[in-house]
N, C-alpha and C positions, 0 to 999 in steps of 0.2 A: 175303303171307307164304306160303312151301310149308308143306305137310304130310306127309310120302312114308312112310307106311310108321312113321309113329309118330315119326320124326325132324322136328326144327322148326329148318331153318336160323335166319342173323339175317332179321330184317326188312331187308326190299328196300328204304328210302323211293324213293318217286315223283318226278322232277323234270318239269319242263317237255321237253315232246318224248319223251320215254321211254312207252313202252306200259306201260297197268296188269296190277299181278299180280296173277292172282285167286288166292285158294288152292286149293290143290289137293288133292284126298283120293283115298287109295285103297283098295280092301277087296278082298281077295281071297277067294272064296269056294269053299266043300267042292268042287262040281262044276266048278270048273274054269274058272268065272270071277273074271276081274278087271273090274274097274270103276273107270274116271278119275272124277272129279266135279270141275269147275274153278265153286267157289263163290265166290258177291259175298258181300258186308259180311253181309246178313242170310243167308248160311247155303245158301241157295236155289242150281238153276243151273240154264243156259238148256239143256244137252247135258248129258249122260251119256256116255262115252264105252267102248264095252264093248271086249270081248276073251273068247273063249270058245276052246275046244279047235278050233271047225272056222274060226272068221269073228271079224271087225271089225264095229264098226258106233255109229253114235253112235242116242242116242234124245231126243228131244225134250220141252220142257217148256212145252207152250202155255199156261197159265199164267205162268208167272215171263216166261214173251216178255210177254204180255197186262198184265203186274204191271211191269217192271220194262222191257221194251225194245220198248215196241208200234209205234213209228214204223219199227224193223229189221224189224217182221214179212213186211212185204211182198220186199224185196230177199232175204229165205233162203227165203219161199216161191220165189221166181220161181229161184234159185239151185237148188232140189229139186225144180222142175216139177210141184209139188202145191203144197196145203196142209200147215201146221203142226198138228197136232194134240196132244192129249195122251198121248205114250207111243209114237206112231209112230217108225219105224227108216229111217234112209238106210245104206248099204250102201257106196256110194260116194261119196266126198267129193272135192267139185270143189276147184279154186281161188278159182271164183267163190262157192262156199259156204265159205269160209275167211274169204276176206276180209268176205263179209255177216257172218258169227260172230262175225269179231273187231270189226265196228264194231256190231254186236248186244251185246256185251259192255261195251264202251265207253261205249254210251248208259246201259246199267246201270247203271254204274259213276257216272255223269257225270252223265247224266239231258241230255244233248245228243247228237244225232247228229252223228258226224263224215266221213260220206260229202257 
């Protein structure tokens, strides 16, 4: 299910072959940020996705990876040429961290990996 801004489309159900939908929240705040959160069932989410007056940037939840998608950790480290940490920032988003994200999610979601 979205969330955007206080608005709650219908429910999306899921069928077979269709990618899942996480919800999605968003908060805009005094100084000028916004912030995406693309949350699973418990609330939690693997990225944060910012927006500020100068930059982009997603921020990481090595926890909820650790909790909820620890078998992806490895493929979005090697995708950000570091480590995952808690609250660290990528600045640029590859392809190849798109796709680890989204099968990062997936596992969440599923609790199987689909790479």
């Amino acid at each position: 299910m979205f969330t955007l801004r206080g608005r709650t489309p219908p429910q999306i159900p899921r069928t077979p072959g269709q990618p899942l939908v996480p919800q999605l929240t968003t908060y805009h705040g005094k100084a000028g940020i916004t912030t995406l959160l693309l949350r699973l069932s418990d609330g939690a989410g693997l990225v944060t996705i910012y927006r500020d007056t100068r930059s982009s940037y997603l921020q990481f939840s090595r926890s909820v990876f650790e909790r909820r998608a620890p078998r992806s950790l490895a493929a979005v480290e090697a995708a950000i040429g570091g480590r995952v940490r808690q609250g660290n920032v990528i600045y640029e988003v590859s392809d190849q961290l798109l796709a680890a994200l989204t099968a990062a999610y997936e596992e969440a979601a599923t609790g199987q990996l689909t790479t």
